[in-house]
N, C-alpha and C positions, 0 to 999 in steps of 0.2 A: 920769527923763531920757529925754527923745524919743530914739528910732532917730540920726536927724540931727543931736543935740547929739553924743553919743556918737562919729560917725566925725570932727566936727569936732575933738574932744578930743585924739580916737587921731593926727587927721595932727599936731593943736599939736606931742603930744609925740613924735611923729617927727620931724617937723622939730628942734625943741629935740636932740634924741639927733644927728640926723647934724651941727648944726652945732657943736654941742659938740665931736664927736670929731673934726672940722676943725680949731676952736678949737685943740683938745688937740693936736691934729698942730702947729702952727703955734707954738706955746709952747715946747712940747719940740723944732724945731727951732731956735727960738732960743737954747732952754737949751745944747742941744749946738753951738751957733754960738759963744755967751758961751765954754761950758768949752772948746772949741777953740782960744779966742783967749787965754782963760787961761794952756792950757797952754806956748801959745808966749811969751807973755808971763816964765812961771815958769823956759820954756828959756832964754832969753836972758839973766836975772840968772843962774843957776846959772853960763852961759859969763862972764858977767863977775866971778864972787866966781871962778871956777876962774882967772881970767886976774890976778887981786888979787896983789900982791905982800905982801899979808897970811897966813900960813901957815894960820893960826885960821879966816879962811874959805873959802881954799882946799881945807882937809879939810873942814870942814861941807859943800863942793860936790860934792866927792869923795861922800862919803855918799849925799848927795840924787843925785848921778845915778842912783842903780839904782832912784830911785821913778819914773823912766820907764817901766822896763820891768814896774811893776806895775800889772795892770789895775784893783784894790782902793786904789788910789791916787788924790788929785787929778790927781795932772801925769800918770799912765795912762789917764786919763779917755778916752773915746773908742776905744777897745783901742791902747793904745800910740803913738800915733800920732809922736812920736819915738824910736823904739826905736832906729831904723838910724841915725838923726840923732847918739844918744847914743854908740850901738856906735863910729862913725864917729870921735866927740869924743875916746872914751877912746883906743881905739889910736894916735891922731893923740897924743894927751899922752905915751903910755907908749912913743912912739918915740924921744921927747925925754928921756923922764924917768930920772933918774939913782934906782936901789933906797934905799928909804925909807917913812915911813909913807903918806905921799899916794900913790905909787907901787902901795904895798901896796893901799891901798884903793880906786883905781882897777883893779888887775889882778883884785881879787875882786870890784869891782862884775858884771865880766864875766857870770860864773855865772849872775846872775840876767837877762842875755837872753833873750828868747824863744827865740831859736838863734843861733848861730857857724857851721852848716854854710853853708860857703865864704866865711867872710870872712877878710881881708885880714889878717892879725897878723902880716906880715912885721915882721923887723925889732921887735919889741913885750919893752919888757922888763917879762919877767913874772917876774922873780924871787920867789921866797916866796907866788906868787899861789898861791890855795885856788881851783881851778876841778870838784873833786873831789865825789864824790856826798858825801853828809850823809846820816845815818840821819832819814828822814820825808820827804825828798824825791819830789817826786809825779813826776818826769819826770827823768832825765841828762841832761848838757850835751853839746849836741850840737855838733861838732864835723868832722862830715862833709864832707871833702874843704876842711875851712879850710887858708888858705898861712899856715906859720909861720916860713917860709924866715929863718935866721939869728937865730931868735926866741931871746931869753935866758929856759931857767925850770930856771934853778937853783932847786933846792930846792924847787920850784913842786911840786901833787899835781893830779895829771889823773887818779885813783882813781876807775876805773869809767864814764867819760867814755866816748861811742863818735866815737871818731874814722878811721871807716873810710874810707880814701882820704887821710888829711892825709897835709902834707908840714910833714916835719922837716928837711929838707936844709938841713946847715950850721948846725942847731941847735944851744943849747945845754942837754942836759939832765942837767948833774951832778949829785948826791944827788935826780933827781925822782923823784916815784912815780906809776907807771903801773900799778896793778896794778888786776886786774879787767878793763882797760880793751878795749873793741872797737877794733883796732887792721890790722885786716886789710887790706890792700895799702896798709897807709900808707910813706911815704918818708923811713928814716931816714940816707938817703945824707952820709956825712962827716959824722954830727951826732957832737957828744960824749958821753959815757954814763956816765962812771967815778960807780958807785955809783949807777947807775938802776934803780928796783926794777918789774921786769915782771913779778910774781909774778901769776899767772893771767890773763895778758893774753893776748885771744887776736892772733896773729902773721900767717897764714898769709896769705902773699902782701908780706906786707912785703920790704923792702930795705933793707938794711943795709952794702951794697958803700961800705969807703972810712970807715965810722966806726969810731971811738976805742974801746977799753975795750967793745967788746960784752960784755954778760954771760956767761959759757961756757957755760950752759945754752940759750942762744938760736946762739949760732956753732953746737952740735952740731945743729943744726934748719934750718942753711941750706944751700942748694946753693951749686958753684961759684962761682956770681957773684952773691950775697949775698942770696940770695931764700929767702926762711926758706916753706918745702915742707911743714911739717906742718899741719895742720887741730886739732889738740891744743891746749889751753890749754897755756902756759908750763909 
């Protein structure tokens, strides 16, 4: 083959390669266009079986919301791209929601958000909710500087969560378990306590002025005006 067939050949298949990977761009932006519209498409039945006055697929919706927040998921496709959307859904339901199984299994979809730090769970009942580490967990639920102001979690486990900065004021946390938990200048001002376990939680800076049943091991840790002063785990 002549010199001059040879650079003919070489520009073909250059050209062929760069328009390919245009091609290939243009595809794969429609792929991610379709899974986009997908996934909104998949949000909006989940809002309507959650909104059903059928129970059966009101918990089937309960379920499937936390496959928002999975990137390894269809409805994650695109990294999450309604995570806040969902975040947003559940605490809006769990304002409303009387303790129960749907309840239950909207307050544990929580956990699997990407983060909590600084959202909105005023008012949220989390009764019985599991927001607590698991043994194989790659990352704690973050929880940094979230308003739980008035938030019900009885019996709820925030076990090893770092919620450095939240506010508990006016909470309810009767039999919870906090232990492990990063808790350092959070706000437990007038929250309830009776049989909260803060076993190795760390405290310091916290406030406690004004709430119920402090554990005596945490009162001997505070100053005057309810600021727990030690640096020490629980």
């Amino acid at each position: 083959m002549a010199g001059s067939d040879v650079q003919v050949w070489t520009g073909i298949v250059g050209t062929f390669a760069t328009v390919g990977v245009s091609v290939l761009g243009v595809l794969n932006f429609q792929r991610k266009r379709d899974r986009s519209a997908a996934v909104g498409t998949a949000f909006r039945d989940v809002m309507e079986a959650l909104a059903s006055d059928n129970s059966t697929q009101q918990m089937a919706a309960a379920i499937l919301m936390r496959r928002f927040f999975d990137t390894n998921s269809e409805q994650g496709a695109g990294r999450t791209p309604y995570a806040n959307e969902a975040i947003a859904v559940i605490t809006g339901l769990l304002r409303e929601s009387e303790a129960g199984h749907i309840q239950k299994v909207l307050a544990d979809g929580l956990r699997y958000a990407p983060s909590l730090a600084r959202a909105d769970l005023q008012g949220c009942n989390l009764t019985r909710a599991y927001l607590g580490r698991k043994e194989g967990d790659r990352k704690k639920v973050d929880l940094t500087h979230a308003d739980l102001f008035e938030a019900d979690l009885t019996g709820a486990s925030l076990k090893g969560v770092v919620a450095t900065g939240a506010v508990f004021y006016r909470a309810t946390l009767v039999d919870a378990v906090l232990s492990d938990a990063v808790l350092t200048g959070a706000d437990f001002r007038e929250a309830r306590l009776a049989g909260a376990n803060f076993s190795a939680a760390r405290l310091d800076g916290a406030q406690f002025s004004g709430a119920s049943d402090i554990p005596p091991n945490i009162m001997g840790l505070m100053d005057s005006n309810g600021r727990v002063v030690s640096e020490e785990p629980v």
